[in-house]
C-alpha atoms as a printed R data frame, in Angstrom:
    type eleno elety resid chain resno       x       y       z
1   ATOM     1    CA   UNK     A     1   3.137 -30.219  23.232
2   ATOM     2    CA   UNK     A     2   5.661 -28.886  21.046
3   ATOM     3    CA   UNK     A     3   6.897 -30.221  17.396
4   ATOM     4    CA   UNK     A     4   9.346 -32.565  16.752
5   ATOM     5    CA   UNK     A     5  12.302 -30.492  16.385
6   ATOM     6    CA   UNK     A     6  13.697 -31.054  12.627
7   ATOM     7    CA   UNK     A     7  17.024 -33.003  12.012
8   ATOM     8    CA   UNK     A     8  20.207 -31.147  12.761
9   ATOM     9    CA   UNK     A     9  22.479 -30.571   9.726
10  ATOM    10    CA   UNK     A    10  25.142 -33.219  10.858
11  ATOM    11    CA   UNK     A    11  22.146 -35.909  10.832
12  ATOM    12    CA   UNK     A    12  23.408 -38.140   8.496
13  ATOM    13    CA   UNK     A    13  20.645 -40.399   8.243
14  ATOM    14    CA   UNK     A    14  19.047 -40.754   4.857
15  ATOM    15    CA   UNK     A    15  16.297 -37.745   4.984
16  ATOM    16    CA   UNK     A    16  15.348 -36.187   1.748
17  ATOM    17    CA   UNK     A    17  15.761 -32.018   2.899
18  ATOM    18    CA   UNK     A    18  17.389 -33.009   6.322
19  ATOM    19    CA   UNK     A    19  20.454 -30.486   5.135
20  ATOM    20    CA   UNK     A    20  17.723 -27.434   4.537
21  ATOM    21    CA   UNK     A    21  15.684 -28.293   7.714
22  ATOM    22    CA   UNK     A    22  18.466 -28.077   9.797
23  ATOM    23    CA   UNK     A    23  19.565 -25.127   8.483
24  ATOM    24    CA   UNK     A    24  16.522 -23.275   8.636
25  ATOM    25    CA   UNK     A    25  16.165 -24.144  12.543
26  ATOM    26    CA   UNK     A    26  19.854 -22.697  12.864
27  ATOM    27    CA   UNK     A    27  18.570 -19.160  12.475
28  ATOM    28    CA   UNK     A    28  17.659 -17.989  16.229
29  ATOM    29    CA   UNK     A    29  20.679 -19.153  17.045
30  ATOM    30    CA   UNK     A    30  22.238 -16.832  13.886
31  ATOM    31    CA   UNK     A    31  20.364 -13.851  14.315
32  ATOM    32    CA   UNK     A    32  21.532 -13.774  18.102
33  ATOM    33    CA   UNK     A    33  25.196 -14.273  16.659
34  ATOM    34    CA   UNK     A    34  24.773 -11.186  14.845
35  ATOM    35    CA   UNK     A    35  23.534  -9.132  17.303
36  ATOM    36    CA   UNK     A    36  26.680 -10.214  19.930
37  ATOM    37    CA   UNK     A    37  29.197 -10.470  17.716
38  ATOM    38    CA   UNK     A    38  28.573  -8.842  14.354
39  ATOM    39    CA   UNK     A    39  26.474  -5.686  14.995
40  ATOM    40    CA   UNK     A    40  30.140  -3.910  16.543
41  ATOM    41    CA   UNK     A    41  31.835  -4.596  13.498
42  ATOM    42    CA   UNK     A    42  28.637  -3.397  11.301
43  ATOM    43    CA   UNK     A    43  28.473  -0.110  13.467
44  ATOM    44    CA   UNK     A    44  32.007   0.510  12.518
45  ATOM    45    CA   UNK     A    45  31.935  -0.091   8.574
46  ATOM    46    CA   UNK     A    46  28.506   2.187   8.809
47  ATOM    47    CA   UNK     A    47  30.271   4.974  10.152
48  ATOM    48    CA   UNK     A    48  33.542   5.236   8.337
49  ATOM    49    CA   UNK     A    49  30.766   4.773   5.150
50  ATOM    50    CA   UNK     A    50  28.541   7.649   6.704
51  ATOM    51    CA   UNK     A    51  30.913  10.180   6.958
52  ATOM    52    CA   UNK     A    52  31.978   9.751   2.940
53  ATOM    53    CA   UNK     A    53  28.697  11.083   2.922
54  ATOM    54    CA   UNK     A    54  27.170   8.826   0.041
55  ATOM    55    CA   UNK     A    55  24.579  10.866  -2.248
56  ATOM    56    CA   UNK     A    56  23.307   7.994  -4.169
57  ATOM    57    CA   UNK     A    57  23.305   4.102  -3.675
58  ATOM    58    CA   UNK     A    58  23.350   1.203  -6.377
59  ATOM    59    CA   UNK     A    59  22.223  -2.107  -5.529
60  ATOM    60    CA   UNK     A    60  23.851  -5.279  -6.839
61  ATOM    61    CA   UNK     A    61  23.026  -9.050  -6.548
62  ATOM    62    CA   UNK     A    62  21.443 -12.165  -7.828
63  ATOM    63    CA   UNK     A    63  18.772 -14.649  -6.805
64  ATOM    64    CA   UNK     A    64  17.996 -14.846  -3.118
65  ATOM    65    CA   UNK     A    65  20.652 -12.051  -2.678
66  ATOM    66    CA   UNK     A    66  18.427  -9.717  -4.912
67  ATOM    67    CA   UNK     A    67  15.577 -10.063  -2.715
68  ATOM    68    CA   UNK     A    68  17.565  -9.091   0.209
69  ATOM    69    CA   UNK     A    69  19.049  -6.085  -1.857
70  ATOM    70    CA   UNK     A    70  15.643  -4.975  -2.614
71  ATOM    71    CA   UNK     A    71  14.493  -4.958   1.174
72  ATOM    72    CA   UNK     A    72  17.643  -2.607   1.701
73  ATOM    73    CA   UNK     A    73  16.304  -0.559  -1.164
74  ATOM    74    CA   UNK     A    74  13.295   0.042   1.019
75  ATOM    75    CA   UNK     A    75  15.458   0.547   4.094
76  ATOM    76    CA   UNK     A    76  17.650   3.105   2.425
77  ATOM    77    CA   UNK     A    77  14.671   5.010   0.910
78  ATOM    78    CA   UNK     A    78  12.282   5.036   3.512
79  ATOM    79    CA   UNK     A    79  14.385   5.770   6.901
80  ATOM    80    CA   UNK     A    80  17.143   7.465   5.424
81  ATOM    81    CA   UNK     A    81  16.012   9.451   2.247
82  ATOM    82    CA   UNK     A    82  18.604   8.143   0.389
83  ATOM    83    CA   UNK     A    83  17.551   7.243  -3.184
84  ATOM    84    CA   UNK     A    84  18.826   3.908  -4.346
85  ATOM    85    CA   UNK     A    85  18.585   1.660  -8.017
86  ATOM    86    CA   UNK     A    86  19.157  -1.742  -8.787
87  ATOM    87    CA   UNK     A    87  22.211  -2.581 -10.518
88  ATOM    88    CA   UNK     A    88  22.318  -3.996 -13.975
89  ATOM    89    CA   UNK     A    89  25.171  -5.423 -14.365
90  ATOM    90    CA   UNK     A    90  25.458  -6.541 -17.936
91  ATOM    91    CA   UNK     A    91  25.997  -3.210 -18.384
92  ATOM    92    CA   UNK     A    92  29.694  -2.937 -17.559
93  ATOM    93    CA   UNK     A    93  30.031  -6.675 -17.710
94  ATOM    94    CA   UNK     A    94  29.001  -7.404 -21.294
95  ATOM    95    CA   UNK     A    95  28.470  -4.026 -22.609
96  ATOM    96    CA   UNK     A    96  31.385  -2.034 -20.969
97  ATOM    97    CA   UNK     A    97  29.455   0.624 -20.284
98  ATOM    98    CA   UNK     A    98  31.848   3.158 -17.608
99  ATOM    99    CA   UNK     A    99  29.666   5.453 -15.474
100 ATOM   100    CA   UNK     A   100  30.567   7.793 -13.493
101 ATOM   101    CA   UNK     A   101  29.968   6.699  -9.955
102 ATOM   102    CA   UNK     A   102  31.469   9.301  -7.363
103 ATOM   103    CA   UNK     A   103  29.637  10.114  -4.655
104 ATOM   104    CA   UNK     A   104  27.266   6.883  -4.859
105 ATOM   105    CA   UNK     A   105  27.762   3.931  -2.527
106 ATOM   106    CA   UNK     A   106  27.613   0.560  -4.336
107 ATOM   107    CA   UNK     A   107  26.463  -2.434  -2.632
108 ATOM   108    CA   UNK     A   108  27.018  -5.759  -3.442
109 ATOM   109    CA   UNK     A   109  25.264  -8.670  -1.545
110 ATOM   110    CA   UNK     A   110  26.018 -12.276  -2.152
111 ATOM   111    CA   UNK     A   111  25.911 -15.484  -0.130
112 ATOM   112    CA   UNK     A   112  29.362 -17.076  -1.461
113 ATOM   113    CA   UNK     A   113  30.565 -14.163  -3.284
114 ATOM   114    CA   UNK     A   114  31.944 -15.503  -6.030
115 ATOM   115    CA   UNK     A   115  30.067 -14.545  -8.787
116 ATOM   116    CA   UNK     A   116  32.078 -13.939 -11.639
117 ATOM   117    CA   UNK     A   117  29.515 -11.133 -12.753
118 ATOM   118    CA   UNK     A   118  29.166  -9.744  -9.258
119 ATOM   119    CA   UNK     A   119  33.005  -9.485  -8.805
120 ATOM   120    CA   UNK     A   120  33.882  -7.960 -12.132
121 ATOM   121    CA   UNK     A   121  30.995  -5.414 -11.665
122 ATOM   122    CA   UNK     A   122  31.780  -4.157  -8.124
123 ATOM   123    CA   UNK     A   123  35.845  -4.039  -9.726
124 ATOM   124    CA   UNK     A   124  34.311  -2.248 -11.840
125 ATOM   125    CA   UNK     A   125  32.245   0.169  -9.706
126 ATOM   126    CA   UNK     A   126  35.465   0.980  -7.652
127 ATOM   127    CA   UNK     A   127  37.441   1.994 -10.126
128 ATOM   128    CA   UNK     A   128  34.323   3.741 -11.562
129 ATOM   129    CA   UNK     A   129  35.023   6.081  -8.072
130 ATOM   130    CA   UNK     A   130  32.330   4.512  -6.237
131 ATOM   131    CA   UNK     A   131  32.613   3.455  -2.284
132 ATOM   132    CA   UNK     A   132  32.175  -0.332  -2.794
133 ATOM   133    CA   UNK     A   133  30.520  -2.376  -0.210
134 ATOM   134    CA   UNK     A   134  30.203  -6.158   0.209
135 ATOM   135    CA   UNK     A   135  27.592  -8.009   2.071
136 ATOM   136    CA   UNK     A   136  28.696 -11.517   2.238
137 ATOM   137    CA   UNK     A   137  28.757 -15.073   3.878
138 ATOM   138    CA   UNK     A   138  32.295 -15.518   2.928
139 ATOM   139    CA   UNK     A   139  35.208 -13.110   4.106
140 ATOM   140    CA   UNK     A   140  37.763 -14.898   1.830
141 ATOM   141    CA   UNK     A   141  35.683 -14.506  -1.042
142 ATOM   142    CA   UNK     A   142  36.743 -12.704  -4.780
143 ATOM   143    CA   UNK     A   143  33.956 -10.337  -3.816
144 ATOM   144    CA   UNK     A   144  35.219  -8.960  -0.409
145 ATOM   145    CA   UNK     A   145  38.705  -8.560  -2.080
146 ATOM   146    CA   UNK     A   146  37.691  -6.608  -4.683
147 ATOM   147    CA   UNK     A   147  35.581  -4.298  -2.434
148 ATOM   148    CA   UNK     A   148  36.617  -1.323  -0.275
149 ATOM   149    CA   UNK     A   149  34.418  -2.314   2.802
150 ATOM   150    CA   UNK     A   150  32.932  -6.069   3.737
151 ATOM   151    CA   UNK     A   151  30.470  -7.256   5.903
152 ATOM   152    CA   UNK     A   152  30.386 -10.603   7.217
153 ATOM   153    CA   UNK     A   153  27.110 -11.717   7.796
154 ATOM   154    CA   UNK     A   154  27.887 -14.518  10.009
155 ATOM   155    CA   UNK     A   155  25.441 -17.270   8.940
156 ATOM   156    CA   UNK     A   156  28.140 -19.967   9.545
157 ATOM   157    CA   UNK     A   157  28.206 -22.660   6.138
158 ATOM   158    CA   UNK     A   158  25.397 -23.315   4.010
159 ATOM   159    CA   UNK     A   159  25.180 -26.508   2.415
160 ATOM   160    CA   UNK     A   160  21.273 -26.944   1.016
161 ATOM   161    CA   UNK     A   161  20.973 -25.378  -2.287
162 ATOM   162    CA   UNK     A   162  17.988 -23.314  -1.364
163 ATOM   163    CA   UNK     A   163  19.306 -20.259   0.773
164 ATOM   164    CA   UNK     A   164  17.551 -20.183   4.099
165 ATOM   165    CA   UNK     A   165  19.633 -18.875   6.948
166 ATOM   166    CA   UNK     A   166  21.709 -16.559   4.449
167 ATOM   167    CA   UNK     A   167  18.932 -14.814   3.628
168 ATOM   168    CA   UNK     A   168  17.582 -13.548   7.160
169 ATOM   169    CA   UNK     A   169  21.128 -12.616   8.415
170 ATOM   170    CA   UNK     A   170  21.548 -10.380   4.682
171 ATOM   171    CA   UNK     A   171  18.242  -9.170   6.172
172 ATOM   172    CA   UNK     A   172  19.407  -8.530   9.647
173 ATOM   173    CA   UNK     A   173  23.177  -7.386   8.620
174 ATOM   174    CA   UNK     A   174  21.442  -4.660   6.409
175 ATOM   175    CA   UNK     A   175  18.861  -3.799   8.754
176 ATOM   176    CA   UNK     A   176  21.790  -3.043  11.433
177 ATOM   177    CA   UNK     A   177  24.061  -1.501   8.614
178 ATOM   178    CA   UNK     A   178  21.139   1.229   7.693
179 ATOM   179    CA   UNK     A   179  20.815   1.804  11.440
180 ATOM   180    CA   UNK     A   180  24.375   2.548  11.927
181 ATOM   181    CA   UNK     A   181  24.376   4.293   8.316
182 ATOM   182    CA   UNK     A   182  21.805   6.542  10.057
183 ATOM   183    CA   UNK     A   183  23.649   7.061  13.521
184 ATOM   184    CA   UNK     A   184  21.840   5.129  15.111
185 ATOM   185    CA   UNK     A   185  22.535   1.531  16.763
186 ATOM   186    CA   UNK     A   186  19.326  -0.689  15.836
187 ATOM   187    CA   UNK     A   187  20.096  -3.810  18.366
188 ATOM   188    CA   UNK     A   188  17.827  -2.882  20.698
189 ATOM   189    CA   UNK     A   189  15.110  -3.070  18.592
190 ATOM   190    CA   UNK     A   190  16.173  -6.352  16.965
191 ATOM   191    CA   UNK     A   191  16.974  -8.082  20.299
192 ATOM   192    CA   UNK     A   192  13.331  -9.547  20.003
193 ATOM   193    CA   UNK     A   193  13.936 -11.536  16.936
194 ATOM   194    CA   UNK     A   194  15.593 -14.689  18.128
195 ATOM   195    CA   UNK     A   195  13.433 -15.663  20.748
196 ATOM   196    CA   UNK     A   196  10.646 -14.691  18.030
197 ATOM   197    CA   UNK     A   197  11.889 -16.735  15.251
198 ATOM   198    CA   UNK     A   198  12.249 -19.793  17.335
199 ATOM   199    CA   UNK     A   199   8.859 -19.537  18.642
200 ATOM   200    CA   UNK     A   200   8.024 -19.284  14.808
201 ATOM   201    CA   UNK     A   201   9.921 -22.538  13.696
202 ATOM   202    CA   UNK     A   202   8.275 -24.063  16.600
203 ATOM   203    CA   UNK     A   203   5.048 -24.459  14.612
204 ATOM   204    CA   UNK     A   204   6.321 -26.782  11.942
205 ATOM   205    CA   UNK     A   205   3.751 -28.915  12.704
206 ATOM   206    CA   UNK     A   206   0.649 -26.330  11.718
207 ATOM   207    CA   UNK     A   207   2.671 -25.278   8.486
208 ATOM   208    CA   UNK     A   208   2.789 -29.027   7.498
209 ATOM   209    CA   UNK     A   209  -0.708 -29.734   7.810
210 ATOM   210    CA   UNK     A   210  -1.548 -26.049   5.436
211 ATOM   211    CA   UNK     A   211   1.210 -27.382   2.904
212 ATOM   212    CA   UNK     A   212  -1.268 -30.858   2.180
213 ATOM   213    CA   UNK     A   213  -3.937 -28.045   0.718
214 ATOM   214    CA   UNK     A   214  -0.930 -26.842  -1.752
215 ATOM   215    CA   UNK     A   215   0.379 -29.938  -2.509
216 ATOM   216    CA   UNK     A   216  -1.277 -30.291  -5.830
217 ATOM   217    CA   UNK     A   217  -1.215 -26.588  -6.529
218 ATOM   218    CA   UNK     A   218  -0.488 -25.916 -10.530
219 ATOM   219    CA   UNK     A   219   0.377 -22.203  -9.787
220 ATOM   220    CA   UNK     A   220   0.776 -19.859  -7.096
221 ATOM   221    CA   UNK     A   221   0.598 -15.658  -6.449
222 ATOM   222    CA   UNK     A   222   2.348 -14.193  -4.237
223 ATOM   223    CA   UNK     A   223   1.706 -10.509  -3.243
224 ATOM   224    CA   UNK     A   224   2.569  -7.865  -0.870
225 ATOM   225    CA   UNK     A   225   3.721  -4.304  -0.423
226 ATOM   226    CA   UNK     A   226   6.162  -2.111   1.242
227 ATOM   227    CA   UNK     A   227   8.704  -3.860   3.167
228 ATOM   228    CA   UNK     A   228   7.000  -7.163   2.970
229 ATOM   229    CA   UNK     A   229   7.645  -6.954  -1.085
230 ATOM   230    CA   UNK     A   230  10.713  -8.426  -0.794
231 ATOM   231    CA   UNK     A   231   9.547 -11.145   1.373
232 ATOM   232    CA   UNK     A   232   6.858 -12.081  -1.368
233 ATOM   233    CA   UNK     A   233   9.577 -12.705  -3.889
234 ATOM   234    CA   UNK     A   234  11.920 -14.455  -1.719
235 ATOM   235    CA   UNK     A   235   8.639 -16.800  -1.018
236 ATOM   236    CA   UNK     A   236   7.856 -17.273  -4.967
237 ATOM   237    CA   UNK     A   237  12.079 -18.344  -5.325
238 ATOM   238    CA   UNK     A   238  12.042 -20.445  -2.803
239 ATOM   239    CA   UNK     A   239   8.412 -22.299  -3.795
240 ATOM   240    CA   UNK     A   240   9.827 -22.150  -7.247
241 ATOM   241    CA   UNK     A   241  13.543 -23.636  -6.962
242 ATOM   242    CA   UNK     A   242  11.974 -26.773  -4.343
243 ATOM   243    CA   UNK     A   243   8.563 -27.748  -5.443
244 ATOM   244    CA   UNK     A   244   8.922 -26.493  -9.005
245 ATOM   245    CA   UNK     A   245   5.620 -25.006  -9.081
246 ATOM   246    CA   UNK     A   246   5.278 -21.962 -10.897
247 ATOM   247    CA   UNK     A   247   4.649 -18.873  -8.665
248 ATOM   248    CA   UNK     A   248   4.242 -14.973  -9.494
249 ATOM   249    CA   UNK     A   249   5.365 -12.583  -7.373
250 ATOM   250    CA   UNK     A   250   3.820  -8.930  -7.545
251 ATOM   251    CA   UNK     A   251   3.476  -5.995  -5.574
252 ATOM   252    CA   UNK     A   252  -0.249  -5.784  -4.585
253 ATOM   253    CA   UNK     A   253  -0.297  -2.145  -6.840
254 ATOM   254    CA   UNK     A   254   1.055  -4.175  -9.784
255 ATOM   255    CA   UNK     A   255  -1.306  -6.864  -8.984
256 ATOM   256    CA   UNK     A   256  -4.148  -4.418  -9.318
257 ATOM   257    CA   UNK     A   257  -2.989  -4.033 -12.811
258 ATOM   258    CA   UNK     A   258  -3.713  -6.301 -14.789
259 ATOM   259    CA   UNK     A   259  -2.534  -9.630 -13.187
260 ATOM   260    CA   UNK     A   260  -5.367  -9.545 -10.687
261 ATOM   261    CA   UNK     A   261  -7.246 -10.867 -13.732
262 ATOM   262    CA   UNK     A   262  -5.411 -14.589 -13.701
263 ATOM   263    CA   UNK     A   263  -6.720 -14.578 -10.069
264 ATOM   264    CA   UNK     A   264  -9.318 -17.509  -9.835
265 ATOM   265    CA   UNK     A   265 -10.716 -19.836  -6.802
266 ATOM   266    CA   UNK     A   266  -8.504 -22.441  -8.038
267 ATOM   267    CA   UNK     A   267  -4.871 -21.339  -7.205
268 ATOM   268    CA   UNK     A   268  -3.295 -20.215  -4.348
269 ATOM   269    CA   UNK     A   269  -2.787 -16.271  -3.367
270 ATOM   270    CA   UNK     A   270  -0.497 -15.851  -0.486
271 ATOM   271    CA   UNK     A   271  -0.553 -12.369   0.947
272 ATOM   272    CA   UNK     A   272   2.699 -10.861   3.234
273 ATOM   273    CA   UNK     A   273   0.381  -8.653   5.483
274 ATOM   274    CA   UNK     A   274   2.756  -6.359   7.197
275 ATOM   275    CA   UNK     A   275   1.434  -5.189  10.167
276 ATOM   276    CA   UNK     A   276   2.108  -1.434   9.721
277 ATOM   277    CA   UNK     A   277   1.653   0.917   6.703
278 ATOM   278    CA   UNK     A   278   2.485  -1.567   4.081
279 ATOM   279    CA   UNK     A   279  -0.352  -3.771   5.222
280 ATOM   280    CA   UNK     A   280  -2.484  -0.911   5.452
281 ATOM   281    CA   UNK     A   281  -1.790  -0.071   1.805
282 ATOM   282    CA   UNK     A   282  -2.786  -3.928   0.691
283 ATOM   283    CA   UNK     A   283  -5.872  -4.201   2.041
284 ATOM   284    CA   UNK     A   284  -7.408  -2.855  -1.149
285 ATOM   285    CA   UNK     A   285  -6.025  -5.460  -2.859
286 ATOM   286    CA   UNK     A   286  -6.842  -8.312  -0.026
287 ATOM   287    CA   UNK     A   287 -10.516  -7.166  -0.676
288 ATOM   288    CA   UNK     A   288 -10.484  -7.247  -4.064
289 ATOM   289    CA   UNK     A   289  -9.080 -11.082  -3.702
290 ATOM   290    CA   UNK     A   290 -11.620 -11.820  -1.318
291 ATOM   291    CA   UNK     A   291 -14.215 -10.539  -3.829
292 ATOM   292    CA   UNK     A   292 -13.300 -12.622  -6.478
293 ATOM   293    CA   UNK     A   293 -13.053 -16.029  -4.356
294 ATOM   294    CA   UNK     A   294  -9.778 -16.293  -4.275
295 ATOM   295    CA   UNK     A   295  -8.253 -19.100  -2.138
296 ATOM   296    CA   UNK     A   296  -6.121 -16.553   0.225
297 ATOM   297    CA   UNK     A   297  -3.389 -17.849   2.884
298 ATOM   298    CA   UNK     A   298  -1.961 -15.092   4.752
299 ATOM   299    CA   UNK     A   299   0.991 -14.180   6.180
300 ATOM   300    CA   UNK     A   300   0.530 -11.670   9.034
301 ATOM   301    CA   UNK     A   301  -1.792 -10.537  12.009
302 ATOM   302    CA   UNK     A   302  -3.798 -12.687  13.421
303 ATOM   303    CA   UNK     A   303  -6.654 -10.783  12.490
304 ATOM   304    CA   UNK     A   304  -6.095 -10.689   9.366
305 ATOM   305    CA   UNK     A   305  -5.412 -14.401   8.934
306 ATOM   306    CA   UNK     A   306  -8.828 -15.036  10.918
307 ATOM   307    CA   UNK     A   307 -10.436 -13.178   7.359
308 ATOM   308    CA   UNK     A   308  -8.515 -15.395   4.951
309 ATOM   309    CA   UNK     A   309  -8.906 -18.665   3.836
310 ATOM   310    CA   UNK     A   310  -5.808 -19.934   5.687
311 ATOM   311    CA   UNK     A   311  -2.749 -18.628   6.563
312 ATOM   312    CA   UNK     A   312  -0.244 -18.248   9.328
313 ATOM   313    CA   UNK     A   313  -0.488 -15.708  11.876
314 ATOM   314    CA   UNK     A   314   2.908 -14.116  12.861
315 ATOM   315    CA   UNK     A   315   3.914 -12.491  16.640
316 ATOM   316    CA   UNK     A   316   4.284  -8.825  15.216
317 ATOM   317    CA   UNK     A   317   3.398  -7.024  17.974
318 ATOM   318    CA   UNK     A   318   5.677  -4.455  19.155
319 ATOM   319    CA   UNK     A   319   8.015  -5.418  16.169
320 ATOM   320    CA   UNK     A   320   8.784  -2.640  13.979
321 ATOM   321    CA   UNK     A   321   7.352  -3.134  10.469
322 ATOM   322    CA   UNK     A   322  10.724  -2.972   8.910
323 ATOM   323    CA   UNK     A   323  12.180  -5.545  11.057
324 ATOM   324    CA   UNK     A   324   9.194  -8.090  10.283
325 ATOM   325    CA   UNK     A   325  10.342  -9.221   6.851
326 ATOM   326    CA   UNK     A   326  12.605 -11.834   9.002
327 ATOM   327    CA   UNK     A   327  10.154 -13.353  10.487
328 ATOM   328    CA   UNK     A   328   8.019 -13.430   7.763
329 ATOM   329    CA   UNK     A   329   9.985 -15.355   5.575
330 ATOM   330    CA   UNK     A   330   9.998 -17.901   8.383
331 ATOM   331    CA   UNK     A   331   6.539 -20.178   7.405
332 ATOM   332    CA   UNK     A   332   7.268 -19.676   4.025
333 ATOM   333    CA   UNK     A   333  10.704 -21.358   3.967
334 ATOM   334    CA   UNK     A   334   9.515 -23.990   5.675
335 ATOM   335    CA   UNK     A   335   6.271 -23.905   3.179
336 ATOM   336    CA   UNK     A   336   8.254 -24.552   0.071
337 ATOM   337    CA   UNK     A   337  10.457 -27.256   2.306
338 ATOM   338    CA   UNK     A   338   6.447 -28.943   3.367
339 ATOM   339    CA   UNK     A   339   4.944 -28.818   0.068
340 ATOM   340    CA   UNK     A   340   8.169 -30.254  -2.011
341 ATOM   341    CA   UNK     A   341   8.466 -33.360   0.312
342 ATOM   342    CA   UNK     A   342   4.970 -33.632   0.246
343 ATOM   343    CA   UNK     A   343   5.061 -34.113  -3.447
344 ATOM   344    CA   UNK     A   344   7.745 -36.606  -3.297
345 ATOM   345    CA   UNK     A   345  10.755 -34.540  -3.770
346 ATOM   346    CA   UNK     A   346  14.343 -33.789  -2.249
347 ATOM   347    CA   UNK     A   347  14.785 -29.576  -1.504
348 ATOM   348    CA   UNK     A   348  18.136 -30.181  -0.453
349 ATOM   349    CA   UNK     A   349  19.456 -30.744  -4.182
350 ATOM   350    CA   UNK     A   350  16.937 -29.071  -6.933
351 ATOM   351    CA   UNK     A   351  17.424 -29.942 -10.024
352 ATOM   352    CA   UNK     A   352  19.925 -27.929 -12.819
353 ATOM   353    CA   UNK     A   353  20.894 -25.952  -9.650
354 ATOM   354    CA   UNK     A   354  24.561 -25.146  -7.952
355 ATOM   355    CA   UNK     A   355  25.378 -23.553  -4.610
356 ATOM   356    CA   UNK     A   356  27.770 -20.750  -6.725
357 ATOM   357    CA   UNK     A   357  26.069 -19.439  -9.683
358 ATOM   358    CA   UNK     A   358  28.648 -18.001 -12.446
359 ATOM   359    CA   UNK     A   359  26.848 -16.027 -14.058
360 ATOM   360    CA   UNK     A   360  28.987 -13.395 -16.378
């Protein structure tokens, strides 16, 4: 018997995180919308980028954004042997710093794009003689003006403050944008992800009952490694901005140093188990968990869930490892959207939070 599906974002009725549920069950429906309509125009921007012939790429965005920057990083690195860096923007924006950026492709991801910082960076970058790129939910925005090359990502308007459906079509755009970067096409191998990710949001019902064993959690860790890094982090944002509890994000290397020692039987490890080489390499550090009693919920294979204390297991076979970090995300979202009503709050509207964050 399947879940009650949650309330649609034009529900008006008076349900604390109606606006974030709905959104979060938009994204099958999104990532298929890519695929159809967006991947041609991603293909296109990819090639008139590859043959510029980029040497070097820079990586710039905030918050949720960042996370999805930083699973391009991997992307970039590891299929295409480009290396890439993370931006720091204060340095042109507050300390005027002008490097010299020919040959180096800058990209820029934001949901609204209209960070004041993010704008007067990328300006910045351009004139700087880099090839500017922006990844963005918003065509019209400052951002895309300022920038040589846009793409849209499609996700349709986002009204919760906590970025849901944004953040798996950044995923998804990039993904397809790398691909094409590469020569190659890349829907074929995503095609499997709607029907996936539904059958993932389907299971509300199982991630509500594991969210009662967090509700009164005064802390959480959050690990990972390889491509399911950035997933990790997205996780410990999105725990962090709803429920307000506290959670770390490391990669399971860090972890290993020196963190690991805050690790009790008391508070919550969540492990992103990618099934592929990234999993492979944290199962040194899911050991070393287990061996210190650690109350681990995973995120992954079902075999590795079965050796956890809880966790969620995820339909990753025949996915390619890269393209898991969108469903992955999926039972966290809805995780941080469980636990924070189950503690008697609204994750539509956080507190001292705003949709557009102008940062400078």
């Amino acid at each position: 018997m399947s879940a009650t599906p949650p309330p649609g974002p034009d529900d008006q009725s008076d349900v604390p995180g109606r606006i974030m549920s709905g959104e979060m069950a938009e994204q099958p429906a999104m990532l298929r919308r890519i695929l159809d309509q967006g991947a041609p125009r991603i293909r296109e921007v990819a090639a008139e980028i590859a043959a510029r012939k980029p040497r070097f790429v820079l990586l710039t965005a905030r918050g949720t954004s960042d996370n999805a920057a930083l699973y391009a990083k991997y992307l970039l690195e590891i299929r295409l042997g480009l290396p890439c860096g993370l931006a720091s923007m204060s340095t042109t924006t507050a300390y005027g710093a002008t490097p010299d950026l020919r040959d180096v492709l800058v990209i820029t991801v934001s949901q609204s794009g209209g960070s004041p910082d993010l704008v007067a960076s990328t300006r910045a970058a351009r004139e700087a003689g880099a090839v500017t790129l922006a990844v963005t939910n918003n065509p019209d925005s400052a951002l895309a003006a300022v920038s040589e090359y846009h793409i849209d990502i499609l996700a349709g308007p986002e009204k919760a403050l906590p970025a849901t459906k944004t953040y798996t079509a950044s995923l998804l755009s990039l993904y397809l944008f790398v691909a094409g970067l590469g020569g190659g096409d890349g829907t074929e191998a995503a095609s499997v992800l709607p029907d996936l990710a539904g059958a993932v949001l389907g299971r509300r019902a199982e991630v509500k009952a594991l969210a009662s064993r967090y509700r009164f959690a005064e802390r959480m860790v959050i690990t990972s490694r390889g491509y399911g890094y950035p997933t990790a982090k997205e996780a410990a944002l999105k725990l962090m901005e709803t429920s307000y509890i506290p959670a770390l994000s490391y990669s399971g290397a860090d972890l290993l140093h020196g963190p690991l020692a805050m690790v009790d039987n008391i508070s919550p490890v969540i492990a992103v188990v990618t099934d592929g080489r990234g999993g492979e390499a944290l199962q040194p550090v899911l050991d070393r968990l287990r061996g210190r009693g650690a109350d681990l919920f995973v995120v992954g294979p079902k075999a590795q869930v079965e050796a956890a204390s809880a966790g969620f297991a995820l339909p990753t076979s025949g996915v390619p490892e890269e393209l898991q970090p969108i469903l992955e995300i999926l039972p966290l979202q809805m995780l941080a959207y469980e636990v924070t009503i189950a503690r008697g709050q609204d994750p539509d509207s956080p507190r001292a939070l705003a949709k557009v964050t102008e940062t400078r």
